[in-house]
N, C-alpha and C positions, 0 to 999 in steps of 0.2 A: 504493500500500500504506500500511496506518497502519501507526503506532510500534508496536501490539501485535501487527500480521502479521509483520512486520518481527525481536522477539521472536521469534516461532515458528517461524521459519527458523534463528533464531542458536541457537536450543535444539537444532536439528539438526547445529550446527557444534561444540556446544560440547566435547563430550570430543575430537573433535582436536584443538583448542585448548590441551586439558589434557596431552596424550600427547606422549612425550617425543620423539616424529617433529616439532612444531614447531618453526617458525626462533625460536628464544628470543631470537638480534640482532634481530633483524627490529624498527626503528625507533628502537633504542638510540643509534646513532651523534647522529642527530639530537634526540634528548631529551638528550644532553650539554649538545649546543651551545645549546639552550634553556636548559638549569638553569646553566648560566655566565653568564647575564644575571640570575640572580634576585638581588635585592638580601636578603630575606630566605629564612629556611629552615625555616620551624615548618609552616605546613598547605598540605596539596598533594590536590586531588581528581585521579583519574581516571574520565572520563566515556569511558562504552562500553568498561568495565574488562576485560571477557572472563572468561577462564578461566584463561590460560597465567599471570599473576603476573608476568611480567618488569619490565611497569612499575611497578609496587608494588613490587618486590625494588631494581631503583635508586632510586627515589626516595625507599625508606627507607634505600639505602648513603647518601644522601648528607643524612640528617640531617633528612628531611620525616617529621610525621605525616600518614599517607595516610588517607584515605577514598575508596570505589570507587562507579560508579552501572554501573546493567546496566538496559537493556528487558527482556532472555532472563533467566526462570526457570532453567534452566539453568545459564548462565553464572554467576549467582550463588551459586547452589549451590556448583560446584565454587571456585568464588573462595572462600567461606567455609571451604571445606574445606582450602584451600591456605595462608591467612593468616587462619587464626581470630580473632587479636585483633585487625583489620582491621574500621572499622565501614563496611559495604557496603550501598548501598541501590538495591532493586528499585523501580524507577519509568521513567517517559516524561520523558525531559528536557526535551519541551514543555511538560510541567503542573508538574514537580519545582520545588519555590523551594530554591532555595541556604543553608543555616542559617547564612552565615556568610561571612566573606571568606576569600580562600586568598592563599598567596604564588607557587602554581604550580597551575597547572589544565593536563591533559591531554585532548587529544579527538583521538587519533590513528585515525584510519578506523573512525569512530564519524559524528561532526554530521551525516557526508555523506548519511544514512539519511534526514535531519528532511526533513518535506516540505516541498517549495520554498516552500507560504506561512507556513512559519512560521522557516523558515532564518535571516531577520533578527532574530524576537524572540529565538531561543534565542543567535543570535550574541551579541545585548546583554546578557540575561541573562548569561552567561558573562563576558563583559567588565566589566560591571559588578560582578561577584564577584572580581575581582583585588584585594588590597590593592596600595594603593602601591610602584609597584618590583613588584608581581606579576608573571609572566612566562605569559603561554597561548601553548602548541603545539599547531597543529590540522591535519588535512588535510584536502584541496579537490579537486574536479575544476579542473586548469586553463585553465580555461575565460573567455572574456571575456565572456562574454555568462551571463544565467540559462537553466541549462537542467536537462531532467532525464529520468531512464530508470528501466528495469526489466530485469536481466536475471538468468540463471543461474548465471553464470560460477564459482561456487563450489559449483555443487551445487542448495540450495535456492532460491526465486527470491527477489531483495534488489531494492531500490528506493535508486534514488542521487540528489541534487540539488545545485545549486553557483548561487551567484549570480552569479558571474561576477568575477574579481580586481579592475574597478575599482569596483563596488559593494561588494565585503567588504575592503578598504583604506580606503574614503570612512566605513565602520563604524567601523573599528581608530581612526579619526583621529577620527570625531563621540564616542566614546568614552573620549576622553584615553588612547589610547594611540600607542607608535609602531611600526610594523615595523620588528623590528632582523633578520629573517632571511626571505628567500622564495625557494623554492630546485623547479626540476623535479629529482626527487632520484632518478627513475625511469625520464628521458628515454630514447626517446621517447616512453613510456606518458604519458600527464597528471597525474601522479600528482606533487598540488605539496603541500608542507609549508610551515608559515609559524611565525614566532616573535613573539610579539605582547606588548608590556611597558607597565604601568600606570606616565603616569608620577609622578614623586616631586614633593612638593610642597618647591619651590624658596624662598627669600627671595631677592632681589636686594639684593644689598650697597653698591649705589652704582655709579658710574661707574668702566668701565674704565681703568687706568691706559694709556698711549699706548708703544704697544713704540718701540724704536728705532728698528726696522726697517722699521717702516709707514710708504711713500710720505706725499709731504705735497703732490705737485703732481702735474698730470697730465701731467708729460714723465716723473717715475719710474714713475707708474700703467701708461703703457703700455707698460712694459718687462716690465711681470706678464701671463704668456701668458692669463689668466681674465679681465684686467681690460679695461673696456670702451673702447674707442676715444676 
């Protein structure tokens, strides 16, 4: 399926979305745990925004200008209708450029849509849009290997792909970031979440001063259960 079929399914989902029968927790716990790693707190997109606002309602409690992206006509729609001073943009996050850097970028059960050959550019893209100290949360199939499906299970039919956890880590790292979180958070469903931080450009001050307590021979070294033989 492309990104715009893909769209036209979610336009079929989207007043669920909006309706007060939604799980409104439904991925909050773990977008905490993400925005406690951001070093800063000014611009935060949400990629595959939806309908329901949840994530735009936290991420504006906690001090982020947001902006939303959506495939679904639909979805954004109602997104505008929910957080009108919300600037929201209808596009294909394979062709979308980013106007900017953010300090938090969301793509909760959203990426998983992009088709597997283009999974790595929009990974990069994204990553590369972190400011320093930025913080991306995204979810995955968890999966080792690349794979990818199509199924109904919501209804409309949706298209999912995942590259596989040691190629979307080897990403996070060629990217200057580090995994500070990777969690099956739906076990035993696959259903992996991951917390991914831009990092901050360090000075090196000089050489460590010498603790006290640091071994100086190898009869104390092998008294430290880590250290080597």
């Amino acid at each position: 399926m492309t990104p715009a079929e893909i769209g036209r399914s979610y336009d079929q989902l989207a007043d669920q979305f909006d309706s007060d029968g939604f799980p409104r927790g439904y991925g909050i716990k773990q977008h905490e745990r993400a925005i406690a790693f951001a070093q800063n707190r000014r611009k935060a997109l949400d990629v595959g925004c939806g309908s329901s606002g949840r994530i735009v309602d936290l991420l504006q409690s906690h001090g982020f200008e947001v902006e939303g992206l959506d495939v679904s006509t639909r979805m954004i729609e109602l997104a505008k209708r929910r957080h009108p001073a919300v600037t929201f943009h209808h596009a294909d996050v394979c062709e979308w450029e980013l106007p900017g850097q953010y300090d938090f970028i969301s793509a909760w059960d959203s990426i998983w849509h992009v088709p597997l050959s283009q999974q790595e550019a929009v990974l990069k893209k994204l990553l590369n849009g972190l400011s320093p100290g930025g913080v991306f949360i995204f979810t995955m199939g968890g999966l080792d290997a690349p794979s990818e499906k199509t199924d109904s299970a919501m209804g409309p039919q949706v298209y999912y792909s995942v590259l596989g956890i040691p190629d979307t880590l080897r990403l996070l790292s060629d990217a200057g970031c580090v995994c500070r979180h990777l969690e099956y958070d739906q076990y035993p469903e696959l259903h992996l979440y991951v917390v991914a931080q831009k990092a901050m450009t360090t000075v090196w001050s000089g050489r460590p001063k010498r603790r006290a307590a640091e071994p100086n021979d190898r009869s104390q070294a092998k008294r430290l259960p880590f250290a080597g033989a």
